[in-house]
C-alpha positions as CSV (number, residue, x, y, z in Angstrom):
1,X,-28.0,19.1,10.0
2,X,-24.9,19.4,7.8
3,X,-24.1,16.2,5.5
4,X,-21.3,14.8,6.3
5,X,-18.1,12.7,4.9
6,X,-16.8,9.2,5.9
7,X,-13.7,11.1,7.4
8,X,-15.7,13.4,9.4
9,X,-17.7,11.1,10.9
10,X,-14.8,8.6,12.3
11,X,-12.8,12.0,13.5
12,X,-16.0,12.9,15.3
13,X,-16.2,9.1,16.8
14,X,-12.4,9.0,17.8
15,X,-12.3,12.5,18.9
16,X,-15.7,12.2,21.0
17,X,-17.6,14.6,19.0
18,X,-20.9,14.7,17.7
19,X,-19.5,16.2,14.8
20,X,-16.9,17.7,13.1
21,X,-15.8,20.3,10.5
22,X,-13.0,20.5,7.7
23,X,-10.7,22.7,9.6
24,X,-11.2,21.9,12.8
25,X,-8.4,20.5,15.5
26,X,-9.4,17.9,17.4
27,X,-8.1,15.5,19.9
28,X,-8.7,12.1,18.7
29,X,-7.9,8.6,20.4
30,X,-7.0,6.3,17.9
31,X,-8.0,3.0,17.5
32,X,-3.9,1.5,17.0
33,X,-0.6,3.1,16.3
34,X,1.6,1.3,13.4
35,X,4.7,1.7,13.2
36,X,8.0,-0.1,11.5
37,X,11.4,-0.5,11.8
38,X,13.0,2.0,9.4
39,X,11.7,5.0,11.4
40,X,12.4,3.0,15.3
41,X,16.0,4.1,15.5
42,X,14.6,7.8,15.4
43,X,11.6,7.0,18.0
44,X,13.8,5.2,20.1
45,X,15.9,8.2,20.7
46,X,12.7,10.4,21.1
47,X,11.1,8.4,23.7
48,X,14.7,8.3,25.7
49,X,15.2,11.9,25.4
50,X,11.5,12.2,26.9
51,X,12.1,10.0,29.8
52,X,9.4,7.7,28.4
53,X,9.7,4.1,30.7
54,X,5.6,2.5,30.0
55,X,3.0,3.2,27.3
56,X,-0.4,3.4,28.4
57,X,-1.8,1.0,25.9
58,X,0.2,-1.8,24.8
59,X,-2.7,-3.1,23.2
60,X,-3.3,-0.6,20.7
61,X,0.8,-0.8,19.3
62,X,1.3,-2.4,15.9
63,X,4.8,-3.0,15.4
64,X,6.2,-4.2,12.2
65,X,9.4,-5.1,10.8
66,X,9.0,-5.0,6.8
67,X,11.4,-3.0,5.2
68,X,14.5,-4.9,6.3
69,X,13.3,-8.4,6.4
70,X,16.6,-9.5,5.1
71,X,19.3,-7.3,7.5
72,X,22.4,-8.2,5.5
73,X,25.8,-8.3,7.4
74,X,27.4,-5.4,7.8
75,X,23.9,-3.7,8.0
76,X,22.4,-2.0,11.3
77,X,18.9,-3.7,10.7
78,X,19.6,-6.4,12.3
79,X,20.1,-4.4,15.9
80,X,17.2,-2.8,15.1
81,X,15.4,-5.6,14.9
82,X,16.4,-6.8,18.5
83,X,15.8,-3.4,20.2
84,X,12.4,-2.9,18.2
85,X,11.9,-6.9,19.5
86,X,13.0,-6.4,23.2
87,X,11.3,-2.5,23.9
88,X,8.1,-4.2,22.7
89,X,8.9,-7.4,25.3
90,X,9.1,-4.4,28.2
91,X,6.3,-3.1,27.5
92,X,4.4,-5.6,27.4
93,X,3.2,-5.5,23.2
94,X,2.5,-8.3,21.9
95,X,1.2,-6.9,18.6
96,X,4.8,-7.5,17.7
97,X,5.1,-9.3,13.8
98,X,8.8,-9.9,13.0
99,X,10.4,-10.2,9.6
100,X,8.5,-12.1,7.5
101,X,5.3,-11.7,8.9
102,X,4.8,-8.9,5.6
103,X,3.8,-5.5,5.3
104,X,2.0,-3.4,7.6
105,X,-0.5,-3.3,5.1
106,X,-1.8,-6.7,4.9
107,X,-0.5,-7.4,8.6
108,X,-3.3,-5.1,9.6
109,X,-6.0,-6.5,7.4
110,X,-5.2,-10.2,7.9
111,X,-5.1,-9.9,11.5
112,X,-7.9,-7.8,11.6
113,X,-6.7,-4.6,13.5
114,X,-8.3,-2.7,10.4
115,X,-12.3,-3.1,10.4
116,X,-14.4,-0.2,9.4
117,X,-15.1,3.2,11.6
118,X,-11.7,2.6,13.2
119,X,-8.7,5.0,13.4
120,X,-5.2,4.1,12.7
121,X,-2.0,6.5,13.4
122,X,0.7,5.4,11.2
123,X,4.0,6.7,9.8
124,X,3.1,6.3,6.2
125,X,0.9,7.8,3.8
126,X,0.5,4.3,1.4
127,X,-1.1,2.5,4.8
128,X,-4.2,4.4,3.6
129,X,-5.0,0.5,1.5
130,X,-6.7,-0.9,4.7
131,X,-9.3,2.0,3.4
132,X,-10.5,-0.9,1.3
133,X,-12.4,-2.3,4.7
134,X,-13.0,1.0,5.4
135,X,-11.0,2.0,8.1
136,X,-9.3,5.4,7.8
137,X,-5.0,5.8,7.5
138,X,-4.3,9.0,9.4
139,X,-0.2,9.5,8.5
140,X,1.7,11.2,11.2
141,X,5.1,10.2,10.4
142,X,7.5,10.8,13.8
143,X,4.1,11.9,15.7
144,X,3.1,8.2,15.8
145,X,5.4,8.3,19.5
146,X,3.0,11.3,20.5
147,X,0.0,8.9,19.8
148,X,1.9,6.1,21.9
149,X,2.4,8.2,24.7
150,X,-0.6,9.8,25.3
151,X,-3.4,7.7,23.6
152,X,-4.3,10.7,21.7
153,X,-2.7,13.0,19.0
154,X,-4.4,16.1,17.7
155,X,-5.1,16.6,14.0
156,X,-7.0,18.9,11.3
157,X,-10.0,17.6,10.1
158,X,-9.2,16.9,6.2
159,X,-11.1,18.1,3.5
160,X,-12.5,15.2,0.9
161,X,-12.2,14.6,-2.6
162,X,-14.9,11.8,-4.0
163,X,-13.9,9.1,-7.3
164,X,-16.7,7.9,-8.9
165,X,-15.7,4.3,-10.4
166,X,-18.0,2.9,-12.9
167,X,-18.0,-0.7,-15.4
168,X,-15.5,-3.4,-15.4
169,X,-11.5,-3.6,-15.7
170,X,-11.2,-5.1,-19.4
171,X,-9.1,-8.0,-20.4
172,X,-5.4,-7.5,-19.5
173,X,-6.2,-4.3,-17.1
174,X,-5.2,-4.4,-14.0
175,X,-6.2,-1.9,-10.7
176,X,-2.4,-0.7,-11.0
177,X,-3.6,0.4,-13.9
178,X,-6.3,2.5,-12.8
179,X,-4.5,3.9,-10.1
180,X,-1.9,5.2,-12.6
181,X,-4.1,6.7,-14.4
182,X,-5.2,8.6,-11.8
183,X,-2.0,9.9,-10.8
184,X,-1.4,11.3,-14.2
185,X,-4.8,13.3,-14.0
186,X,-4.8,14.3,-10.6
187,X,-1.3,15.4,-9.5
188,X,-0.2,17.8,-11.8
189,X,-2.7,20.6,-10.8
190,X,-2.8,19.2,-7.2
191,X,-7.1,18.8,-7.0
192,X,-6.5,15.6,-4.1
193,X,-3.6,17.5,-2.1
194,X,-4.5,17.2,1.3
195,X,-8.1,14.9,0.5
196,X,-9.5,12.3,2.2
197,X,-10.4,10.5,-1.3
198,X,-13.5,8.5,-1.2
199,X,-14.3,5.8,-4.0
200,X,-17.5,5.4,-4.4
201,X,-19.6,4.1,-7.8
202,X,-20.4,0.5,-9.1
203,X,-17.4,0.3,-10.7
204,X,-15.8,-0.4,-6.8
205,X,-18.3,-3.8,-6.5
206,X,-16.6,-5.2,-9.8
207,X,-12.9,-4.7,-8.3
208,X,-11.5,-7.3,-5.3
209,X,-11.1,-6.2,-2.3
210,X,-7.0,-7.0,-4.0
211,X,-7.3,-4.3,-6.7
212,X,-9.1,-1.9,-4.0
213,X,-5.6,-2.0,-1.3
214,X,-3.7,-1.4,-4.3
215,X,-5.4,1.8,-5.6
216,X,-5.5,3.1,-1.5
217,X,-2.1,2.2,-1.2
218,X,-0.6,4.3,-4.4
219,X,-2.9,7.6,-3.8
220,X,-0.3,9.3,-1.7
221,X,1.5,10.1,-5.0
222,X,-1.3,12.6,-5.9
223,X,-0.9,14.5,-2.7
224,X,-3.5,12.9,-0.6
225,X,-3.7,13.0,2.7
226,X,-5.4,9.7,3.0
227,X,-8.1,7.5,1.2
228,X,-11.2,5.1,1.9
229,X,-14.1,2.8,0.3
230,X,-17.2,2.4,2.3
231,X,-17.4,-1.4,3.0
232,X,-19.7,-3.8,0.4
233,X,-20.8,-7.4,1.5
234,X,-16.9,-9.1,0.6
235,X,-15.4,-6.4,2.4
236,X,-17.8,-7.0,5.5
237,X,-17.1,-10.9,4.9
238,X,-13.5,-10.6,5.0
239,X,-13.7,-8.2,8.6
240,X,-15.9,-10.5,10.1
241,X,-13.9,-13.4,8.6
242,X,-10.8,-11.8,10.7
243,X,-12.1,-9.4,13.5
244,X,-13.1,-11.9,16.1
245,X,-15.2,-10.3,18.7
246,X,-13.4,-6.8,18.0
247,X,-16.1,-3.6,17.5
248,X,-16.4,-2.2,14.4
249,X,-18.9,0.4,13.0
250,X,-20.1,0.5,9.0
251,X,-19.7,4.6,8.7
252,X,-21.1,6.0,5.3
253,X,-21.1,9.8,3.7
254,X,-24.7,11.1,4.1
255,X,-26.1,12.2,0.7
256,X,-24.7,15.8,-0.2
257,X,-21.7,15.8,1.8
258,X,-19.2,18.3,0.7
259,X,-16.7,17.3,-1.5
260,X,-13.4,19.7,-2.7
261,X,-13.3,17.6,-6.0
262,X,-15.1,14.8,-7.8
263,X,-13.7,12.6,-10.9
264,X,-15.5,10.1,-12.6
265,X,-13.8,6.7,-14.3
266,X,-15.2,4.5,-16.4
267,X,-13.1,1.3,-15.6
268,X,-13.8,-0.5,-19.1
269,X,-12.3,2.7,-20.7
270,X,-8.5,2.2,-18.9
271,X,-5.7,0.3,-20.7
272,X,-2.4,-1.3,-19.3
273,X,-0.7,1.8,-18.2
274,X,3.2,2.2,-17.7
275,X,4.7,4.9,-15.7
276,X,7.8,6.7,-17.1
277,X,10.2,7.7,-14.8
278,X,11.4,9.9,-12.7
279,X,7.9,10.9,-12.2
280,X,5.4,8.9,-10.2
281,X,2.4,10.9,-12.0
282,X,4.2,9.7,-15.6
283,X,1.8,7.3,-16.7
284,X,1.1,6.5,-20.2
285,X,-0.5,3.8,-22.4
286,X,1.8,0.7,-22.2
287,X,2.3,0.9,-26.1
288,X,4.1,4.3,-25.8
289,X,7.0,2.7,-24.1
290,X,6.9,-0.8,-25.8
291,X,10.2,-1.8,-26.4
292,X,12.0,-0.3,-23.8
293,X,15.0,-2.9,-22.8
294,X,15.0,-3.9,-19.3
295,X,17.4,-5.6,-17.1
296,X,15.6,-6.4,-14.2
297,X,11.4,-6.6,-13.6
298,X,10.4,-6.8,-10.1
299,X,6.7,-7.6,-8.7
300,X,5.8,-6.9,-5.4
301,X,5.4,-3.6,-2.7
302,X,2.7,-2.6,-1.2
303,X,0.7,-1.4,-4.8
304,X,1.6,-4.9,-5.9
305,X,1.8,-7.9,-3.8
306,X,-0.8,-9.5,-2.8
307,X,-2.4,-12.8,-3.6
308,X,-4.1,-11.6,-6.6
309,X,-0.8,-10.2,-7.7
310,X,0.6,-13.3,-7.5
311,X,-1.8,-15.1,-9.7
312,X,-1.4,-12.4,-12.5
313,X,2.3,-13.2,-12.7
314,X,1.3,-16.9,-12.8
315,X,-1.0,-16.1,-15.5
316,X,2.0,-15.0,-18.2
317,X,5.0,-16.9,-16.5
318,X,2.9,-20.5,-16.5
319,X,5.2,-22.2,-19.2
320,X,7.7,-19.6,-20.6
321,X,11.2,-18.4,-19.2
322,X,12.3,-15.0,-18.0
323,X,14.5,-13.5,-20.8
324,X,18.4,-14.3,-20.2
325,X,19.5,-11.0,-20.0
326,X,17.0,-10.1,-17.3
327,X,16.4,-10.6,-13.6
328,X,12.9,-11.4,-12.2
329,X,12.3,-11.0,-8.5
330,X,9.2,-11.3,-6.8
331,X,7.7,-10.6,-3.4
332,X,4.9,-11.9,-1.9
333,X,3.3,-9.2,0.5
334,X,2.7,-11.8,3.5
335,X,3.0,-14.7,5.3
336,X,-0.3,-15.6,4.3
337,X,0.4,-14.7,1.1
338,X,3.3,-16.9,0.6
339,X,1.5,-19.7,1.9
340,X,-1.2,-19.4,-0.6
341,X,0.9,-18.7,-3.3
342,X,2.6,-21.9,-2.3
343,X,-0.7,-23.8,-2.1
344,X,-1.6,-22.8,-5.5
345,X,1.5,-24.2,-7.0
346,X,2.5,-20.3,-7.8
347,X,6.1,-20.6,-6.4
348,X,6.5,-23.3,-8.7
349,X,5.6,-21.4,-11.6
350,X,8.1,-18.5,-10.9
351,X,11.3,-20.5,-9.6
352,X,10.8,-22.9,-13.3
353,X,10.3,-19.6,-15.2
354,X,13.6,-18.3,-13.4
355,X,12.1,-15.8,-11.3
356,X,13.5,-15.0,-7.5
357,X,11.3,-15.2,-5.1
358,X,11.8,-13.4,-1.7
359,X,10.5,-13.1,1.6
360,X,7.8,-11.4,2.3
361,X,8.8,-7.3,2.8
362,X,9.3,-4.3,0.8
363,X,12.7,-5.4,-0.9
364,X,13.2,-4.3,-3.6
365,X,10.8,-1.5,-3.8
366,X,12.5,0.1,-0.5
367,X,16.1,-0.2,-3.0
368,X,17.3,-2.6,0.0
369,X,17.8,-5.7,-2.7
370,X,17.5,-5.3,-6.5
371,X,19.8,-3.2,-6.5
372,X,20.5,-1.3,-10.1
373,X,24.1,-0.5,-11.4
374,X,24.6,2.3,-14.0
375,X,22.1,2.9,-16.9
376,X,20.2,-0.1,-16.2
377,X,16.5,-0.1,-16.7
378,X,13.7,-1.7,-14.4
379,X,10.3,-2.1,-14.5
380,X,8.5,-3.0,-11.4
381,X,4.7,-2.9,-9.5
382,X,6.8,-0.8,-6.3
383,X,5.5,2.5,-6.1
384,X,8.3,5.1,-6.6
385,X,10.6,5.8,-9.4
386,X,12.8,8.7,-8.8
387,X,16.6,9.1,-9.4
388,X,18.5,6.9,-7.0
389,X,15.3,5.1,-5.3
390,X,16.9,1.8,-6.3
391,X,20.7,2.1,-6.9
392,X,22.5,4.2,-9.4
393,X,21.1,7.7,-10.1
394,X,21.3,7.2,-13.7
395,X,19.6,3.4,-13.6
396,X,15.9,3.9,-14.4
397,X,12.6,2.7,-13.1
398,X,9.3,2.1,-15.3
399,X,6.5,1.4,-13.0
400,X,3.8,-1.0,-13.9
401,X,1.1,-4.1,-12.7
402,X,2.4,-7.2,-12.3
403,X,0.7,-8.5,-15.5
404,X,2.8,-6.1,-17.8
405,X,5.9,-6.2,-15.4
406,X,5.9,-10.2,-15.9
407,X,5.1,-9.9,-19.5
408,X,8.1,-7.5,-20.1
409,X,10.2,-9.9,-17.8
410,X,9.7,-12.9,-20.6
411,X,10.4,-10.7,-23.8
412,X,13.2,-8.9,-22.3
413,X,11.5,-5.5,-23.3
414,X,8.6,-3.7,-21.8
415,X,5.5,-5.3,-23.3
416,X,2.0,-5.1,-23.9
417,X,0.7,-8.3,-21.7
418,X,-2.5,-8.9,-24.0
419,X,-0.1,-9.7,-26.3
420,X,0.9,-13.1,-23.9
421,X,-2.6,-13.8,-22.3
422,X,-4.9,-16.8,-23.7
């Protein structure tokens, strides 16, 4: 019998197969479909054009609305935040999660819609971070109606890529780190395009199940399709923690599975990385752009908001102010992770070091606040960094983890963030 990868063997489940192989369409019913408000104006229009009146399965809709948490007057979020709100109201979803509620990200993790073996539709390539509980991100952008019509979408069966993870982060490394790293190595010659990327290694016990949705969540940049970790014991804690009485299956790659590449990392070897724009593949050590001035730092996105996130800007803001010259904002991912960033005393620590702190969405990483005038220079944990993404085509972006991002806001400069930890 052929060995098999964790992708094949949830595209067999979902499609009703024994098995499948790379290459192969297939027919798949999908576990839920999540979608978000940027994109509904276009699906709207789809469905109305197709005569669509009822879903067939309410229950499987996850509808978010995180890009425009804060619809600005003047703005047409705001509208479609009432049709998105009332179309789900027909039809009877009430998977529904307003602004606020965070990204679709952690809104499918904390809610526990992603457990492992499922199979999620969605319009975005960076949902692949609920891979961390092993669930598998299939991206269909305006398909995702297709899969709310009919239950079912087709799809080619990927090919997979395997990243062997070995040690420990060292002190001051973050998993943004890592991740940039292996943008740098991987994109340029294109060995992920198309992959299911699997992490595998004892290097993925020592990370959190944090650091893991942030790696996921920034792998689209080297032209993967999707990504996933097979669960340990804390990612099986946290699913059964959240899942209720839901089904869930542990799927795992059987032993000489096929794999299209294979990179090895040893985690104790990577240093704080920063990512030089207009390229998101532009990493390089953090001292080659030391000294860079900044004008505004901005933590948050999905590769850089979460609770751990939030604790690492702690870490270097805890007692020191953000440099006059420069603006701080920061983002919690969630609801929940607001509230525990409040419980920790965290919101403190950023408002007294003169940081912003916003509600939970993509802000600024989407460009929809932050916004950079001419020439100005960021640095920021979003994940893209091309001309224009967040204002003026010639302001720049330096992409980074929240522990060098912070670090830079204080000195005004981008900054080495050994250089301010105890």
């Amino acid at each position: 019998m052929t060995a098999r990868t964790i992708a094949q063997k949830i595209i067999a489940r979902a499609a009703g197969r024994d098995a499948v192989d790379v290459g192969d369409y297939v027919t798949v019913t999908p576990d839920y479909v999540a979608c978000q408000e940027l994109f509904w104006p276009g699906h709207k229009r789809n469905l109305e054009r197709i005569g669509v009146d009822r879903i067939p399965r309410p229950d499987k809709a996850v509808m978010v609305v995180d890009h425009s948490t804060s619809a600005a007057m003047g703005s047409h979020h705001h509208e479609t935040h009432r049709t998105l709100r009332d179309w789900c109201t027909r039809q009877g979803i009430e998977n529904f999660f307003g602004p606020g509620n965070g990204l679709r990200h952690l809104v499918l993790t904390e809610h526990g819609f992603a457990r492992p073996g499922t199979l999620i539709f969605s319009d975005e390539g960076n949902i692949a971070s609920i891979g961390a509980l092993g669930a598998l991100n299939i991206p269909i952008s305006t398909e995702v109606i297709v899969a709310l019509i009919q239950d079912s979408n087709w799809l080619a069966v990927p090919p997979s890529a395997r990243i062997t993870l070995t040690g420990r982060l060292g002190f001051g490394v973050t998993a943004r780190d890592l991740i940039q790293a292996i943008l740098r190595d991987a994109t340029p010659d294109g060995r992920l395009l198309q992959c299911c990327v699997e992490f595998d290694g004892d290097g993925v016990s020592s990370l959190s199940l944090d650091d893991r949705q942030t790696i996921l969540a920034s792998l689209f940049h080297s032209g993967a399709y999707t990504g996933i970790m097979e669960p340990d014991a804390a990612a099986l804690d946290y699913v059964r923690a959240r899942a209720g009485d839901r089904p869930w299956q542990m799927v795992r790659a059987d032993p000489g599975a096929d794999y299209m590449a294979r990179m090895t990392y040893d985690l104790g070897a990577i240093a704080p990385m920063v990512t030089v724009p207009p390229d998101a593949h532009g990493a390089v050590p953090v001292a080659e752009a030391a000294g860079q001035h900044i004008d505004q730092a901005s933590i948050g996105s999905c590769a850089g908001n979460r609770i751990e996130d939030m604790r690492d800007a702690a870490r270097i803001l805890r007692g020191r102010q953000v440099a006059p010259h420069v603006t701080l904002y920061i983002t919690p991912g969630s609801r929940e992770v607001y509230a525990t960033a409040a419980r920790e005393g965290l919101l403190e620590v950023f408002a007294e070091s003169g940081a912003a702190v916003l509600a939970p969405g993509c802000t600024t990483c989407w460009g929809y606040q932050g916004v950079l005038n001419d020439n100005e220079v960021s640095i920021s944990t979003q994940q893209f960094n091309y001309q224009g993404r967040n204002g003026a085509r010639t302001s720049r972006v330096f992409l980074a983890g929240p522990l060098t991002v912070a670090a830079s806001a204080i000195a005004g400069r981008i900054t080495d963030p050994r250089e301010m930890l105890p």
